[in-house]
PyMOL CGO cylinders between C-alpha atoms (Angstrom):
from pymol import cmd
from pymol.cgo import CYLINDER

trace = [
    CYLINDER, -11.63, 96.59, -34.18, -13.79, 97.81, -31.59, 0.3, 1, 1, 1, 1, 1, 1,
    CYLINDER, -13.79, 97.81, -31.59, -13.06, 95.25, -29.36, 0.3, 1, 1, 1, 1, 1, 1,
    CYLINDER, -13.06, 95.25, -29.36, -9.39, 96.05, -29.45, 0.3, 1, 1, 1, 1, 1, 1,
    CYLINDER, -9.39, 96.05, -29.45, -9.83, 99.55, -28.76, 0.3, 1, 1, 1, 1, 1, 1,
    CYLINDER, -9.83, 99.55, -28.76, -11.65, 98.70, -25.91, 0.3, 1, 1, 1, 1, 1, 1,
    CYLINDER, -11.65, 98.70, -25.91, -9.54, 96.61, -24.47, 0.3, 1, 1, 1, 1, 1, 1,
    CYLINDER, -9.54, 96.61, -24.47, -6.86, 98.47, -25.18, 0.3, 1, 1, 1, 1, 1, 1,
    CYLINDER, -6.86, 98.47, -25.18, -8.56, 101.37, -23.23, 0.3, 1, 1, 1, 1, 1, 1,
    CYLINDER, -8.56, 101.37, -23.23, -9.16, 99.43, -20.14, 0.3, 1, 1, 1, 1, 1, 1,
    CYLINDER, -9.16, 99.43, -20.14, -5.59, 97.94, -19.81, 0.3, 1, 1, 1, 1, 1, 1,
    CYLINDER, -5.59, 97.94, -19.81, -4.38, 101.64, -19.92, 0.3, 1, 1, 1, 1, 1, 1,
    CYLINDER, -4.38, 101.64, -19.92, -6.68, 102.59, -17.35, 0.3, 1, 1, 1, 1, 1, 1,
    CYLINDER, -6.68, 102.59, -17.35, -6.13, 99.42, -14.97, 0.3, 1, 1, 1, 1, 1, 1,
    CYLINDER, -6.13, 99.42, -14.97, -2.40, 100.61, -15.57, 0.3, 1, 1, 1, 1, 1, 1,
    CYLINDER, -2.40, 100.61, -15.57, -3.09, 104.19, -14.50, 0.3, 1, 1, 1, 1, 1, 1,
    CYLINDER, -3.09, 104.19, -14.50, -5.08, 102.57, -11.14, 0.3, 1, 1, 1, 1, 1, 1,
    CYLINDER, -5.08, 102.57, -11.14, -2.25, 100.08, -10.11, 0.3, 1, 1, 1, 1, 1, 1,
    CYLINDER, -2.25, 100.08, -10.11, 0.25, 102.69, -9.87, 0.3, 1, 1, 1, 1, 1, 1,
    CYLINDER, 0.25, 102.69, -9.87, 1.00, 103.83, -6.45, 0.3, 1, 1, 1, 1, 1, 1,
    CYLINDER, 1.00, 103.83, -6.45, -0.07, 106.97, -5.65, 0.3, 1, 1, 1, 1, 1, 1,
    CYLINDER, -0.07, 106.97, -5.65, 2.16, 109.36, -2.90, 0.3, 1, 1, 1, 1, 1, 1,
    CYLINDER, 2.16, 109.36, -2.90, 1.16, 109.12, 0.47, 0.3, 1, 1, 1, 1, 1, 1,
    CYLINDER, 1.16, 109.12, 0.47, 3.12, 111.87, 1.67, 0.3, 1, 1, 1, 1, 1, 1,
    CYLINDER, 3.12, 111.87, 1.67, 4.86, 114.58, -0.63, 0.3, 1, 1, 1, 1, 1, 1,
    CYLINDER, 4.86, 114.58, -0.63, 7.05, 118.14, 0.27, 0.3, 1, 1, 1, 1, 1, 1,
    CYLINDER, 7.05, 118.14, 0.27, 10.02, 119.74, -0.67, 0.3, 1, 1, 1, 1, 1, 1,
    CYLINDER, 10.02, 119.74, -0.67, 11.73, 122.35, 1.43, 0.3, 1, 1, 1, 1, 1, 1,
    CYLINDER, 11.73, 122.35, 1.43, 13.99, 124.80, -0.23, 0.3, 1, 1, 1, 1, 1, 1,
    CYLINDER, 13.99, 124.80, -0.23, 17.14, 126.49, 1.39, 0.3, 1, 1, 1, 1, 1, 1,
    CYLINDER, 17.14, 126.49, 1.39, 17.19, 130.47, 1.67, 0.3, 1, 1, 1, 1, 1, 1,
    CYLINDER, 17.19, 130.47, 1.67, 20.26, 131.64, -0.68, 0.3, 1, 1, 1, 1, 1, 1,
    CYLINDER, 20.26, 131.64, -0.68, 20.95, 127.96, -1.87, 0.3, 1, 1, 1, 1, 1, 1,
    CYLINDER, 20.95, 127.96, -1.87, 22.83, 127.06, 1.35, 0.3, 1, 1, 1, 1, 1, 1,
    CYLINDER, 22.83, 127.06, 1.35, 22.63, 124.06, 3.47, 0.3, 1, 1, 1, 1, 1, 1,
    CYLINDER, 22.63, 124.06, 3.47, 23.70, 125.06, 7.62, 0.3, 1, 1, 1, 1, 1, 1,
    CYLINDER, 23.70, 125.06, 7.62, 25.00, 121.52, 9.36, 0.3, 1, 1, 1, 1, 1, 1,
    CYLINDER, 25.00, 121.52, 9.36, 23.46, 122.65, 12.13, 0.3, 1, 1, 1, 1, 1, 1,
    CYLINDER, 23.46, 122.65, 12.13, 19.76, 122.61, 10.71, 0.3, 1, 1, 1, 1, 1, 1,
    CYLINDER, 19.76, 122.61, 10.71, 17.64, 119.48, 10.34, 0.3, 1, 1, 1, 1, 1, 1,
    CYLINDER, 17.64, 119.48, 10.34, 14.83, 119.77, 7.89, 0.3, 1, 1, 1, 1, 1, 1,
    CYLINDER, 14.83, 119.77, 7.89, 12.03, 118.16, 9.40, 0.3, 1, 1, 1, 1, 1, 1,
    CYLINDER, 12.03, 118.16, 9.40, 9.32, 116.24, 7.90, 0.3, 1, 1, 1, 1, 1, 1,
    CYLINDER, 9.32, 116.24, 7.90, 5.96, 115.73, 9.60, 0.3, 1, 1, 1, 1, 1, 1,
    CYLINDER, 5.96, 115.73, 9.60, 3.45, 112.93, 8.12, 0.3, 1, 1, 1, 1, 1, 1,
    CYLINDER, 3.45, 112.93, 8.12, 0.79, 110.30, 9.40, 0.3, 1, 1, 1, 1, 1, 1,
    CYLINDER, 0.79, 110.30, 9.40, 1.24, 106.40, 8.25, 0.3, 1, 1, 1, 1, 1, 1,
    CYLINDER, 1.24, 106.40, 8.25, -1.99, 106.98, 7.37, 0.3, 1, 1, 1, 1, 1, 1,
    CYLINDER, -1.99, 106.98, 7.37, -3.63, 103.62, 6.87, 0.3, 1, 1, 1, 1, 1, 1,
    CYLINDER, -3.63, 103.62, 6.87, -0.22, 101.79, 5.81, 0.3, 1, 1, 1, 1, 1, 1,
    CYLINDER, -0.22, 101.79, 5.81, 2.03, 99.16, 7.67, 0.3, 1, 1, 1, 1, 1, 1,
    CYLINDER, 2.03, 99.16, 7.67, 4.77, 99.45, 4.56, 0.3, 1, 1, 1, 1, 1, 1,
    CYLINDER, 4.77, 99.45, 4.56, 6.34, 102.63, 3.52, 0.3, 1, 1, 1, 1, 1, 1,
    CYLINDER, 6.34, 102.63, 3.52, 8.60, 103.74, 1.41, 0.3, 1, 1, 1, 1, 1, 1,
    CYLINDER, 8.60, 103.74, 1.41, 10.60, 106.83, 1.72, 0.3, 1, 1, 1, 1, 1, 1,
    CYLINDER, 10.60, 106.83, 1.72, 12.47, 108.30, -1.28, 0.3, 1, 1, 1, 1, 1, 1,
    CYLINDER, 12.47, 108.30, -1.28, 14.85, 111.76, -1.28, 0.3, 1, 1, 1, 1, 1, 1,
    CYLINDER, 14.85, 111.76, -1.28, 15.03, 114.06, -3.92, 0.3, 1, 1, 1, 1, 1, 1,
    CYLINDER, 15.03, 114.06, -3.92, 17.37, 116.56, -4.09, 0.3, 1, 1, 1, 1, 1, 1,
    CYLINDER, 17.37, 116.56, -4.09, 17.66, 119.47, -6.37, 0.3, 1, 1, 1, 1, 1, 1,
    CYLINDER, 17.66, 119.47, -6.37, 21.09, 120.94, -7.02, 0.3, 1, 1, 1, 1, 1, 1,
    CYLINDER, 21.09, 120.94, -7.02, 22.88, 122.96, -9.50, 0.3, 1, 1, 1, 1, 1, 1,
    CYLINDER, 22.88, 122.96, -9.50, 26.70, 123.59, -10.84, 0.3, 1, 1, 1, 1, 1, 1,
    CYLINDER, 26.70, 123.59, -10.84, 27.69, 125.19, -7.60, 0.3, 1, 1, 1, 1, 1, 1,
    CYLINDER, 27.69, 125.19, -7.60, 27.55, 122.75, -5.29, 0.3, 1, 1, 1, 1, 1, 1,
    CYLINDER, 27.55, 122.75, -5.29, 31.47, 121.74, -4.77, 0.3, 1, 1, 1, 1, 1, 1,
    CYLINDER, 31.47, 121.74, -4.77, 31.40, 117.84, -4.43, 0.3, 1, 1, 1, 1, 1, 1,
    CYLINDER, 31.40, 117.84, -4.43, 30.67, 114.65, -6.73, 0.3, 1, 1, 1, 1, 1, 1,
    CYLINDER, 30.67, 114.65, -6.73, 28.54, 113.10, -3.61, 0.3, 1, 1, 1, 1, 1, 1,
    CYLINDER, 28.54, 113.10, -3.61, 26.47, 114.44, -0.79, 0.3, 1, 1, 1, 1, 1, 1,
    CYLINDER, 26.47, 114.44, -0.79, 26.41, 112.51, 3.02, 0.3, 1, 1, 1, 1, 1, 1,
    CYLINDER, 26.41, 112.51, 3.02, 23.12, 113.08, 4.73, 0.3, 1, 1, 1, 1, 1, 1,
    CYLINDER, 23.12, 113.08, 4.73, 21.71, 111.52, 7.97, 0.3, 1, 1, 1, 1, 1, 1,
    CYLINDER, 21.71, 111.52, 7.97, 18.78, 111.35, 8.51, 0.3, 1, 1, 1, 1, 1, 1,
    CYLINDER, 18.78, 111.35, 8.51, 16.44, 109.83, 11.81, 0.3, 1, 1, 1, 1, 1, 1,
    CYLINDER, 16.44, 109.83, 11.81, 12.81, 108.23, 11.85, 0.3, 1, 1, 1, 1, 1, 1,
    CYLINDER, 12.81, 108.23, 11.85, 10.97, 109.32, 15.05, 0.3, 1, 1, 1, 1, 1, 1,
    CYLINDER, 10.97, 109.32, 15.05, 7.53, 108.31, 16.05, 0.3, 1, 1, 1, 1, 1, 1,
    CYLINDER, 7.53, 108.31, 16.05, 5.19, 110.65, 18.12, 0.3, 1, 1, 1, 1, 1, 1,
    CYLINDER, 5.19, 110.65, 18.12, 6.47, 109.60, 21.38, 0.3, 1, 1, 1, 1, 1, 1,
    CYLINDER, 6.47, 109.60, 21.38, 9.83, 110.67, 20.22, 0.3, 1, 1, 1, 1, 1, 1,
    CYLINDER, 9.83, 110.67, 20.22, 11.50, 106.88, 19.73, 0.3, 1, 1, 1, 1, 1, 1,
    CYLINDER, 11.50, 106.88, 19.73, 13.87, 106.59, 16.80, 0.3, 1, 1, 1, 1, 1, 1,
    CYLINDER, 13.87, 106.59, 16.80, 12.16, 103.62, 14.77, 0.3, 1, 1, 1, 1, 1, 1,
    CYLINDER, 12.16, 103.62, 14.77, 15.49, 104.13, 12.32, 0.3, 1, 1, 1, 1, 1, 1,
    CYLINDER, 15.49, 104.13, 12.32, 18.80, 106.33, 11.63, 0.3, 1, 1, 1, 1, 1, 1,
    CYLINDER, 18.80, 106.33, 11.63, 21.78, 106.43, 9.29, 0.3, 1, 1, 1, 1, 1, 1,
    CYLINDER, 21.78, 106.43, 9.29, 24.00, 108.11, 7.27, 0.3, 1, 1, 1, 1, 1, 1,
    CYLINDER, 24.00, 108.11, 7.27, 23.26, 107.60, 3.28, 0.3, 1, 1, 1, 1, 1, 1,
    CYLINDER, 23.26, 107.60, 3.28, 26.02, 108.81, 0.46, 0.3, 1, 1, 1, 1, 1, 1,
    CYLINDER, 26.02, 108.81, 0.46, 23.99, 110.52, -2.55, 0.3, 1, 1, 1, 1, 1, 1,
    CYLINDER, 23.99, 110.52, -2.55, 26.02, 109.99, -5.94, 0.3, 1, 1, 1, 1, 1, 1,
    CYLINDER, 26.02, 109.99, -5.94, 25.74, 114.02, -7.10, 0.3, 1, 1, 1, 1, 1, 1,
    CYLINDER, 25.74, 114.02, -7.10, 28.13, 113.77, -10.09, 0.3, 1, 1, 1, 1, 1, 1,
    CYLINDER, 28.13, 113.77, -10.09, 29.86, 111.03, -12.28, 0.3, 1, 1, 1, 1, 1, 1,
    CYLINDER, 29.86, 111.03, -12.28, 33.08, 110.00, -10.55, 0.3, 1, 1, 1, 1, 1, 1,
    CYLINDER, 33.08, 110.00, -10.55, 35.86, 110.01, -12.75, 0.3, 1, 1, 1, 1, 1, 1,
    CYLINDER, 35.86, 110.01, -12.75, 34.05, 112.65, -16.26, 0.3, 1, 1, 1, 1, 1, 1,
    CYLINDER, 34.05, 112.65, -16.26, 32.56, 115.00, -13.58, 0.3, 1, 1, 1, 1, 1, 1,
    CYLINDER, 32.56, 115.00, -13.58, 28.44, 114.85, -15.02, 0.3, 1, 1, 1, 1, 1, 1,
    CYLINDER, 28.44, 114.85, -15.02, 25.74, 115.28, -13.19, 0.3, 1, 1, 1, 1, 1, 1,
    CYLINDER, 25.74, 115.28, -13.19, 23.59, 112.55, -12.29, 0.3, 1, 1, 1, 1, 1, 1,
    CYLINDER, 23.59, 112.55, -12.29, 20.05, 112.24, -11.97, 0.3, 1, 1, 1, 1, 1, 1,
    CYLINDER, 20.05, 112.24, -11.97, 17.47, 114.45, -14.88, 0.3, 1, 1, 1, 1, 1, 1,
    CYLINDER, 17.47, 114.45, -14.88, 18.01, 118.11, -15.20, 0.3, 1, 1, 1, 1, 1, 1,
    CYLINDER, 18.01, 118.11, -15.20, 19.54, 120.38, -18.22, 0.3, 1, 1, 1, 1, 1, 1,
    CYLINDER, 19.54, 120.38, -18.22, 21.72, 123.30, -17.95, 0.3, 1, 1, 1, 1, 1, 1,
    CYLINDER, 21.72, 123.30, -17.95, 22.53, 124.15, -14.73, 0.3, 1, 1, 1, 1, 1, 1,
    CYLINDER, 22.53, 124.15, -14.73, 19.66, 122.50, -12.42, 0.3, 1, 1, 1, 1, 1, 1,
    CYLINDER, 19.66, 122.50, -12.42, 19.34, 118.92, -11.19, 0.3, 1, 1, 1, 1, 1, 1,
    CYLINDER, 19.34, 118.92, -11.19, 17.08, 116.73, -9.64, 0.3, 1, 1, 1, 1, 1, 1,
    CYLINDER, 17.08, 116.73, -9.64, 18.45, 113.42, -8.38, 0.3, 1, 1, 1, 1, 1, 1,
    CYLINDER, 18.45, 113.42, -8.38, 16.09, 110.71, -6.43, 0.3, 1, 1, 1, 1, 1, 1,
    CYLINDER, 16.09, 110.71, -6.43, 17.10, 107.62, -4.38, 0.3, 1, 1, 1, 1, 1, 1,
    CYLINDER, 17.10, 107.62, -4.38, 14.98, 105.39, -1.90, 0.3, 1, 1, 1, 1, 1, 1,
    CYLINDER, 14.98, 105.39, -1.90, 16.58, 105.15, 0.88, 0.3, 1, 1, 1, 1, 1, 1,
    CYLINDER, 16.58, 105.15, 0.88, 14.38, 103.31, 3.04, 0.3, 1, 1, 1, 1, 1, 1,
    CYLINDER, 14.38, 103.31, 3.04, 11.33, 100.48, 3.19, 0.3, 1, 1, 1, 1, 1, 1,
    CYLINDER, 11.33, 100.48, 3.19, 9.89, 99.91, 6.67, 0.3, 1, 1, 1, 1, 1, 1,
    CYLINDER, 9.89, 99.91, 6.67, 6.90, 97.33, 7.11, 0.3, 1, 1, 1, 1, 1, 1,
    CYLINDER, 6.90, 97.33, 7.11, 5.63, 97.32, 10.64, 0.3, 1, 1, 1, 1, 1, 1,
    CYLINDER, 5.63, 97.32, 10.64, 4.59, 101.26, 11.16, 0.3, 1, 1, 1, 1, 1, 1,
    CYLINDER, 4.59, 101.26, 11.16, 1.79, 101.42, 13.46, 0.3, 1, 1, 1, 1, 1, 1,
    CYLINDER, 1.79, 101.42, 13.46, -1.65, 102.77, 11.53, 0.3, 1, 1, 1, 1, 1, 1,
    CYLINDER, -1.65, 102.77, 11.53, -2.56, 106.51, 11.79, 0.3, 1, 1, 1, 1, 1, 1,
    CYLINDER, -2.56, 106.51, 11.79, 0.74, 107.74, 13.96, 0.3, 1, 1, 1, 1, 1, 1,
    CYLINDER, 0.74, 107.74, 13.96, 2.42, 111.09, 13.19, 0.3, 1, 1, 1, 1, 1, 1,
    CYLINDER, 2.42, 111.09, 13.19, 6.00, 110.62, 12.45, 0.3, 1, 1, 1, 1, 1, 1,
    CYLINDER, 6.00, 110.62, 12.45, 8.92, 113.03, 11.64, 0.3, 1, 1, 1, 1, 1, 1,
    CYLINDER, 8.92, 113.03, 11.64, 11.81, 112.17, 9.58, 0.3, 1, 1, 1, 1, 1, 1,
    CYLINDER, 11.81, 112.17, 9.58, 14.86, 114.63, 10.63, 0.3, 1, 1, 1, 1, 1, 1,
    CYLINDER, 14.86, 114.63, 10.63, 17.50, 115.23, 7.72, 0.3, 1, 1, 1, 1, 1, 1,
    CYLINDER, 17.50, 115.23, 7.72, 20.84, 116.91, 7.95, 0.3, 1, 1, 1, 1, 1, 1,
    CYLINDER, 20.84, 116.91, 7.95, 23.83, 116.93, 6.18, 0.3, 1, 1, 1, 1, 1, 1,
    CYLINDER, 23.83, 116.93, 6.18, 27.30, 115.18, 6.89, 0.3, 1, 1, 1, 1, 1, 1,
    CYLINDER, 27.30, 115.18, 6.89, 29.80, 117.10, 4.85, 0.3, 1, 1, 1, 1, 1, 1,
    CYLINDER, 29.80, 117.10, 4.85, 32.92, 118.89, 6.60, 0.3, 1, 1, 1, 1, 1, 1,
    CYLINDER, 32.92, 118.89, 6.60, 31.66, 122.05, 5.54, 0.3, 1, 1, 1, 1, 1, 1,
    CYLINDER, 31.66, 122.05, 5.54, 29.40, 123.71, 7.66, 0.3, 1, 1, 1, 1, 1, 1,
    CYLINDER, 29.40, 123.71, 7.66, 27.47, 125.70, 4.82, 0.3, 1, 1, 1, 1, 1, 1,
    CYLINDER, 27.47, 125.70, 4.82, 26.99, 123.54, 1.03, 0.3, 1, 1, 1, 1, 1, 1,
    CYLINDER, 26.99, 123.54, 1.03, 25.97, 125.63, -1.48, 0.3, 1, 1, 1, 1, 1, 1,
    CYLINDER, 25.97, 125.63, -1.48, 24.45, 124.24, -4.87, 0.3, 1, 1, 1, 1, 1, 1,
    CYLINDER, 24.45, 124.24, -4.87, 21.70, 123.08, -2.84, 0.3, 1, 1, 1, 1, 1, 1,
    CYLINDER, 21.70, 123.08, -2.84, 18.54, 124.47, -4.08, 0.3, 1, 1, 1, 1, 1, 1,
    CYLINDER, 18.54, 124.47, -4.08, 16.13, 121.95, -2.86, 0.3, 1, 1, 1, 1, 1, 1,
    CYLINDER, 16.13, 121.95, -2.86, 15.41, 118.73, -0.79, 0.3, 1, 1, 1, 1, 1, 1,
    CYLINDER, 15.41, 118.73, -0.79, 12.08, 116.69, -1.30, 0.3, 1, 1, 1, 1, 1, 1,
    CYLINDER, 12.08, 116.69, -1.30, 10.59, 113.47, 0.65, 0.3, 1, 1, 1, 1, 1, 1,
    CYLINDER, 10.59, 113.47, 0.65, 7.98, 111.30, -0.92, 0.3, 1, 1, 1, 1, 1, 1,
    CYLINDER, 7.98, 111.30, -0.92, 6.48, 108.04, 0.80, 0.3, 1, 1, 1, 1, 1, 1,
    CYLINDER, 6.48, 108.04, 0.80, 4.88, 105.44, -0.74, 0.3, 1, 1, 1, 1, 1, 1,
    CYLINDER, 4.88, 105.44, -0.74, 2.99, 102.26, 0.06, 0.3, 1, 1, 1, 1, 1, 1,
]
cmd.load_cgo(trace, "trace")
């Protein structure tokens, strides 16, 4: 019996260990819930001891935001200011054809998260900045409440 428990212990903790743990985590959140196209948020981070990433968006958003998806762009720029990547990802907000919202949340808030990018050849201990805007028509979205980056190795 005690063997079991034991074992059962250390699996549990060698579970807990192998998980990867964030190497870079933020959230910025938009003054009155709006979203200007003409203002990148800007992440800064340092690949730390890593030659894989991978970067995953979060965005928080609530009843008010007008659309079923959300088009962002967003660019990858090393500290001598080459773009290592860029392109234009479509989030999935709400269900297509019922109207839902996607992602966890209750009530009236939502959090959706997609990875959106793996990169393997970073160079070791270089600041980076990844630049993210949005590509609607409207110039202002509202219902945005929050947009998060987290990298992982």
């Amino acid at each position: 019996m005690r063997k079991n428990n034991l074992l059962n212990i250390l699996l549990f903790i060698s579970f807990i260990l192998s998980c990867s743990n964030p190497r870079y985590s933020n959230y910025y959140s938009f003054d009155d819930q709006q979203w200007f196209q003409d203002s990148s948020i800007v992440f800064d981070f340092n690949s730390s001891k890593s030659k894989k990433l991978k970067f995953e968006i979060s965005v928080s958003y609530d009843n008010n935001y007008p659309y079923q998806n959300l088009y962002t762009s967003y660019s990858l720029i090393d500290s001598k200011r080459n773009v290592i990547n860029s392109e234009m990802i479509e989030l999935q907000l709400f269900e297509k054809k019922y109207g839902y919202p996607l992602g966890s949340g209750v009530f009236k808030s939502f959090v959706i998260d997609s990875t959106f990018l793996s990169i393997d050849n970073v160079v070791q201990d270089e600041d980076y900045k990844l630049l993210v805007k949005h590509s609607m028509r409207d110039k202002s979205l509202s219902g945005i409440n929050k947009l998060g980056l987290t990298i992982t190795d």
